[in-house]
PDB file as gemmi writes it, atoms N, CA and C in Angstrom:
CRYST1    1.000    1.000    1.000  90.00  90.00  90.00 P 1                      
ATOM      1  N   UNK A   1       0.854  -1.165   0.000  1.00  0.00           N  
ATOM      2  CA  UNK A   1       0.000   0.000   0.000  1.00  0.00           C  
ATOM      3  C   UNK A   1       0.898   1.224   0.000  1.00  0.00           C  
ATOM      4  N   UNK A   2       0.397   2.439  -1.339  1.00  0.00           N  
ATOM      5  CA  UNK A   2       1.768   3.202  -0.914  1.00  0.00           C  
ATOM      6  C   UNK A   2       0.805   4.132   0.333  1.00  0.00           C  
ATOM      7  N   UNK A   3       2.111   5.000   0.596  1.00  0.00           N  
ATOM      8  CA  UNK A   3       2.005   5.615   1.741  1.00  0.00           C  
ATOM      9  C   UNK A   3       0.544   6.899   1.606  1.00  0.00           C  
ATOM     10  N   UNK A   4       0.704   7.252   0.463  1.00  0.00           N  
ATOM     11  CA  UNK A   4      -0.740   8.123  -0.129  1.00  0.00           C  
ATOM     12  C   UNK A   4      -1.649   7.783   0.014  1.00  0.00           C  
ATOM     13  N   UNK A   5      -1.878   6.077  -0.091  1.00  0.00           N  
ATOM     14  CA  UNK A   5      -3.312   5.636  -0.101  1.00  0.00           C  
ATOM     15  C   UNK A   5      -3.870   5.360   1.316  1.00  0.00           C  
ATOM     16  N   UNK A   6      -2.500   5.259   2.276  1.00  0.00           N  
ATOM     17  CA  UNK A   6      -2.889   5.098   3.411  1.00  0.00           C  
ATOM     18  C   UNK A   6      -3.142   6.335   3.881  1.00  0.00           C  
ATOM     19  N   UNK A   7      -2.626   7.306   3.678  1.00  0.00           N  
ATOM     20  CA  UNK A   7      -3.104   8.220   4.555  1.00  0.00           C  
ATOM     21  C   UNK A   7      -4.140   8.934   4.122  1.00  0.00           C  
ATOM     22  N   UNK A   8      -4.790   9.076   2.458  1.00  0.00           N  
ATOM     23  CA  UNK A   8      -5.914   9.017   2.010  1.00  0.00           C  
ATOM     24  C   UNK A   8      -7.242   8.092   2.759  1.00  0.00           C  
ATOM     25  N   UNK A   9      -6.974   6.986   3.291  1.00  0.00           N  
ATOM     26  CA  UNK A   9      -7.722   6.304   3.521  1.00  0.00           C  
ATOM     27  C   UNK A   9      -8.010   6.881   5.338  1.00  0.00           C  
ATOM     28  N   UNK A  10      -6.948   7.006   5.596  1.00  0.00           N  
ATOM     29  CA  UNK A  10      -7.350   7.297   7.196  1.00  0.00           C  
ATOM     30  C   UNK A  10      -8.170   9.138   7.474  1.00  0.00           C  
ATOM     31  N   UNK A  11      -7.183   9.993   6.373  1.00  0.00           N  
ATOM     32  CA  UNK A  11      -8.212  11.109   6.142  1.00  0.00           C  
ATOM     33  C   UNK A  11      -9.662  11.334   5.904  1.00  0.00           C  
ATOM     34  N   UNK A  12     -10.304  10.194   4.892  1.00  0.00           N  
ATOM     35  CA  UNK A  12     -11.135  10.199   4.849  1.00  0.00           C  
ATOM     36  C   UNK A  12     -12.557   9.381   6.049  1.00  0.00           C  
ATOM     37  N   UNK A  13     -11.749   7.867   6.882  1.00  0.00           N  
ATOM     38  CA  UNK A  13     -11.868   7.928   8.390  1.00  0.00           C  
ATOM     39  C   UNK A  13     -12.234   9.204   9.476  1.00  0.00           C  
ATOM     40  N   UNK A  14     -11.286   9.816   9.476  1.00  0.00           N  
ATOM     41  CA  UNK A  14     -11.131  10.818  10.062  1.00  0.00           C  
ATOM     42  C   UNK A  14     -11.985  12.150   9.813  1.00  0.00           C  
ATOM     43  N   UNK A  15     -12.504  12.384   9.019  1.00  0.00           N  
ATOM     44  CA  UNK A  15     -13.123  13.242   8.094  1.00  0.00           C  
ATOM     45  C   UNK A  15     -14.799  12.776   8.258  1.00  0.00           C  
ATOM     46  N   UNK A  16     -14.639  10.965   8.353  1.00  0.00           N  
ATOM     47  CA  UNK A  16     -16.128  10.553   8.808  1.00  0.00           C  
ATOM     48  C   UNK A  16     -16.548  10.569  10.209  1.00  0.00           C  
ATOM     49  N   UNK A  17     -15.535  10.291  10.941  1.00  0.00           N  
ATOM     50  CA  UNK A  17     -16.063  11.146  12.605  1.00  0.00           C  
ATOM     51  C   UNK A  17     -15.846  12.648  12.340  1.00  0.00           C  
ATOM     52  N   UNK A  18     -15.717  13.027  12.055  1.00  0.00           N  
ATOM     53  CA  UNK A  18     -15.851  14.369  12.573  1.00  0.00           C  
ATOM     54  C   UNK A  18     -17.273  15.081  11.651  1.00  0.00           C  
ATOM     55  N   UNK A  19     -17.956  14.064  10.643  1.00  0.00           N  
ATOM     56  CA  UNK A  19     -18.640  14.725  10.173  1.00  0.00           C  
ATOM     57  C   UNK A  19     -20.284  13.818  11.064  1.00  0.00           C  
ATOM     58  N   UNK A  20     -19.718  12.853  11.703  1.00  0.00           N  
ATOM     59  CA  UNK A  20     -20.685  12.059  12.034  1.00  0.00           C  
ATOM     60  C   UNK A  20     -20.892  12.906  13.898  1.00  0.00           C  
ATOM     61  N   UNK A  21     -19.724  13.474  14.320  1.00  0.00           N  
ATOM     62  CA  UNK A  21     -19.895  14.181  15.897  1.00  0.00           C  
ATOM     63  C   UNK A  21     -20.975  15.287  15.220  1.00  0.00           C  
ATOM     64  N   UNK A  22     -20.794  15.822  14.371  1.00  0.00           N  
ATOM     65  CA  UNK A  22     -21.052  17.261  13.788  1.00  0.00           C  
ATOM     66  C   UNK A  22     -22.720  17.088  13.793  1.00  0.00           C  
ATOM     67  N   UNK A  23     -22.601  16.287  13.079  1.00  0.00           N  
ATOM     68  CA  UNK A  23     -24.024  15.379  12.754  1.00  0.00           C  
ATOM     69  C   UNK A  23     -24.859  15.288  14.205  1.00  0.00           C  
ATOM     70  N   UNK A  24     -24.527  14.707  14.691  1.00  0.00           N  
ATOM     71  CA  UNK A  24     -24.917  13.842  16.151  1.00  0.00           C  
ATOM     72  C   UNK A  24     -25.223  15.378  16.888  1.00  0.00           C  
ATOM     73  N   UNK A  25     -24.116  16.331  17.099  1.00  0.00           N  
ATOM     74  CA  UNK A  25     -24.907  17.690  17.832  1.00  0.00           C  
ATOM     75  C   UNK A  25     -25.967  18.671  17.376  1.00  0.00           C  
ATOM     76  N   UNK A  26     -25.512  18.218  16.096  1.00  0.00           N  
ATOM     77  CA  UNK A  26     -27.051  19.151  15.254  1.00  0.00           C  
ATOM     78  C   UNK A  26     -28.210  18.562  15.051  1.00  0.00           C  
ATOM     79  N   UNK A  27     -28.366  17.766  15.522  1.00  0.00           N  
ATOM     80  CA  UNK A  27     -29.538  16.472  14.924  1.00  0.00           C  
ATOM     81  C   UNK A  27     -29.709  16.184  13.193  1.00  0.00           C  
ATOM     82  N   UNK A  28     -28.803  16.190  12.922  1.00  0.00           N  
ATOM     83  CA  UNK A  28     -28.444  15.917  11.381  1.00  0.00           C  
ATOM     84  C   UNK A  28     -28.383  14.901  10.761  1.00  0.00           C  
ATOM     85  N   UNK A  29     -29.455  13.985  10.990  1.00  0.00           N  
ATOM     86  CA  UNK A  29     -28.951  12.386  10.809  1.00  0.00           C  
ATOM     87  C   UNK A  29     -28.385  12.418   9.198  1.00  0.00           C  
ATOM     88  N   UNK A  30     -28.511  12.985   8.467  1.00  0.00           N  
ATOM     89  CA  UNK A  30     -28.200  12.679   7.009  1.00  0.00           C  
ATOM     90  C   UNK A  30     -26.415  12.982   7.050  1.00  0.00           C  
ATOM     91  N   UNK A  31     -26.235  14.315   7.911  1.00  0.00           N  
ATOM     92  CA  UNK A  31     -24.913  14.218   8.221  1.00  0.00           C  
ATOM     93  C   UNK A  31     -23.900  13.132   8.960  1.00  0.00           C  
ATOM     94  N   UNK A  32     -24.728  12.312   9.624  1.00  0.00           N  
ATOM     95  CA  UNK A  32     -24.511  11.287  10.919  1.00  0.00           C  
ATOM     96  C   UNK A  32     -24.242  10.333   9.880  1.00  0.00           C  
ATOM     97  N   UNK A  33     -25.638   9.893   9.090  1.00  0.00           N  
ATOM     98  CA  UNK A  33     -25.191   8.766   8.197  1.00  0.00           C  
ATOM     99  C   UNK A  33     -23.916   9.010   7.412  1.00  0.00           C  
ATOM    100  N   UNK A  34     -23.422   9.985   6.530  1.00  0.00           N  
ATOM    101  CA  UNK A  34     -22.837  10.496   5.513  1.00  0.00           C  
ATOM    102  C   UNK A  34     -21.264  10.124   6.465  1.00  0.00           C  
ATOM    103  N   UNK A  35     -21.182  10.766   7.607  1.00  0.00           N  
ATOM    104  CA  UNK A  35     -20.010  10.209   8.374  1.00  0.00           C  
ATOM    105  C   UNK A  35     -19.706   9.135   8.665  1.00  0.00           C  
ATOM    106  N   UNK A  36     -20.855   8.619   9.072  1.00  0.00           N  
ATOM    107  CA  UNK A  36     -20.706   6.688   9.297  1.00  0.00           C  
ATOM    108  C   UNK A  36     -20.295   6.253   7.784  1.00  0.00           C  
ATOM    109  N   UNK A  37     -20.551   6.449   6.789  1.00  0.00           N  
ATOM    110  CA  UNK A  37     -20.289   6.168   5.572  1.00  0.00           C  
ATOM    111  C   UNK A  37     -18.994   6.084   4.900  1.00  0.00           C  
ATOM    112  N   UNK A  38     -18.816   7.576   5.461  1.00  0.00           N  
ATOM    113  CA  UNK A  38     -17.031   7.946   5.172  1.00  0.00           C  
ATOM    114  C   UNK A  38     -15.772   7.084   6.223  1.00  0.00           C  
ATOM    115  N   UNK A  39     -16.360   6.964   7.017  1.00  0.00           N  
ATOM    116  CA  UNK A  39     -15.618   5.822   7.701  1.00  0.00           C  
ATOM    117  C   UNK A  39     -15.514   4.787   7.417  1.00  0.00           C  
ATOM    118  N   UNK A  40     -16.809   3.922   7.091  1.00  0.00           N  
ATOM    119  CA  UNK A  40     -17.114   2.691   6.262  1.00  0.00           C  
ATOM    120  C   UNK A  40     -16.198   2.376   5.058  1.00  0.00           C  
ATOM    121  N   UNK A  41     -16.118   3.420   4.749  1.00  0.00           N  
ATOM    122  CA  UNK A  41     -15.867   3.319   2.837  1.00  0.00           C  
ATOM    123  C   UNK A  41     -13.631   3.623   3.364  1.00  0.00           C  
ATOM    124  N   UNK A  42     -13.454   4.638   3.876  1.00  0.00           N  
ATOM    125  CA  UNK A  42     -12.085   4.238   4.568  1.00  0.00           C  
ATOM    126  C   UNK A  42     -11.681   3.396   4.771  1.00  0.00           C  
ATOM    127  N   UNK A  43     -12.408   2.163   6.078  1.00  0.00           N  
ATOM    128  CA  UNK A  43     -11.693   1.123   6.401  1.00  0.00           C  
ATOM    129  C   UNK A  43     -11.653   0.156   5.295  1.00  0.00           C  
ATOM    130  N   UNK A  44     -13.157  -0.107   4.454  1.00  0.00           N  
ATOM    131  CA  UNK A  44     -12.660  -0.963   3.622  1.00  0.00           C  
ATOM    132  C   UNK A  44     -11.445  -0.587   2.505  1.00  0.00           C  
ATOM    133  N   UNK A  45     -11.288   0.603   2.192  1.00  0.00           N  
ATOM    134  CA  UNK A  45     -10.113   0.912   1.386  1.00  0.00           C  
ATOM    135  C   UNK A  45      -9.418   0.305   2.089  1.00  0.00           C  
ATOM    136  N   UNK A  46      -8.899   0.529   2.823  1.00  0.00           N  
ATOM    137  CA  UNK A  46      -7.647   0.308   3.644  1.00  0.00           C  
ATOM    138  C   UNK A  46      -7.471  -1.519   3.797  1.00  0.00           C  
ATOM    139  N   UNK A  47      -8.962  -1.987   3.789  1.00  0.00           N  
ATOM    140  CA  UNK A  47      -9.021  -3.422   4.077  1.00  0.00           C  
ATOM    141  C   UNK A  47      -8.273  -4.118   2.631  1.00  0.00           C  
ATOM    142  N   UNK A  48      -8.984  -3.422   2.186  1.00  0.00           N  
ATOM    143  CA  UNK A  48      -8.337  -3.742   0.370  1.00  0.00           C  
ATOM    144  C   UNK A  48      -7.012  -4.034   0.248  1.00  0.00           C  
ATOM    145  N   UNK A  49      -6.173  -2.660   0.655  1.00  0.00           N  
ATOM    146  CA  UNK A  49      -4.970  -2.304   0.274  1.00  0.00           C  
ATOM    147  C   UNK A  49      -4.320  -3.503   0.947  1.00  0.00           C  
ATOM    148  N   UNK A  50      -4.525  -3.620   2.033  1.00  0.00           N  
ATOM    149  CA  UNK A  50      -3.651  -4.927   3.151  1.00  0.00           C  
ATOM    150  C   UNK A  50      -3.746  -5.886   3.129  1.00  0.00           C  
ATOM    151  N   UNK A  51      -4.635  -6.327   2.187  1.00  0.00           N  
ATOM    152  CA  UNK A  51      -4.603  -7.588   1.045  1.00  0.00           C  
ATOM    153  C   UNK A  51      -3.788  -7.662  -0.146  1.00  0.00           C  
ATOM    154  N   UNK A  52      -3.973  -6.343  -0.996  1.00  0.00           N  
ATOM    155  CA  UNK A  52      -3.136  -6.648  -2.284  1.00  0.00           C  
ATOM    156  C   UNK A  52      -1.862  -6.946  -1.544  1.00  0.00           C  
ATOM    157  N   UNK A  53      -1.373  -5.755  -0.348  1.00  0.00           N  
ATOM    158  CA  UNK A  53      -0.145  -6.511  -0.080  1.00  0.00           C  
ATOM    159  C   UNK A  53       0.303  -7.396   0.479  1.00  0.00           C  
ATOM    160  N   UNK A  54      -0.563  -8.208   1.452  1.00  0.00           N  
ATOM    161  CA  UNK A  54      -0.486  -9.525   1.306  1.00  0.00           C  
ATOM    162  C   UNK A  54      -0.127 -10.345   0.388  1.00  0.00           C  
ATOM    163  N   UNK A  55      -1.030 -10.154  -0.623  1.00  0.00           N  
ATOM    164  CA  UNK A  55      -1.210 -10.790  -1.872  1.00  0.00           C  
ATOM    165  C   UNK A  55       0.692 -10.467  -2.699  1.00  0.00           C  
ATOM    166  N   UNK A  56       1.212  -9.198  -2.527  1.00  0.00           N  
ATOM    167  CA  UNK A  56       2.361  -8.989  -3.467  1.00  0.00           C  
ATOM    168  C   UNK A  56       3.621  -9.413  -2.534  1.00  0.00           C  
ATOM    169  N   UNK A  57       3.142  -9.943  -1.371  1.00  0.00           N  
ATOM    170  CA  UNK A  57       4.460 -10.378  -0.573  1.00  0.00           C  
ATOM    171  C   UNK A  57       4.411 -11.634  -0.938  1.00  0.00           C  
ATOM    172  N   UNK A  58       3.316 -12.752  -1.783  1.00  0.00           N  
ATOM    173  CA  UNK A  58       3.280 -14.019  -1.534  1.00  0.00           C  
ATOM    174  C   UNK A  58       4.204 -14.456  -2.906  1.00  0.00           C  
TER     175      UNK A  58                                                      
END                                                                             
């Protein structure tokens, strides 16, 4: 995984709590979901990536 995609991937993590707290104090559920989402969609990037390289160490 290069180092871009990881930290792409955790930015956008990161980017989903803070849009999901944001959410949660305003009663914003569409914002709440949209953060839970961006987190979602992060880890599996990231789940991805730590496979291919699995996969390119074998």
């Amino acid at each position: 995984m290069s180092i871009a995609d990881k930290a792409k991937n955790v930015v956008q993590q990161t980017v989903g709590k803070a849009e999901e707290a944001v959410g949660k104090k305003t009663d914003d559920t569409e914002l709440t979901a949209q953060g839970e989402k961006d987190q979602t969609m992060g880890s599996a990037r990231q789940s991805v990536e730590k496979t291919k390289d699995a996969l390119d160490e074998k």
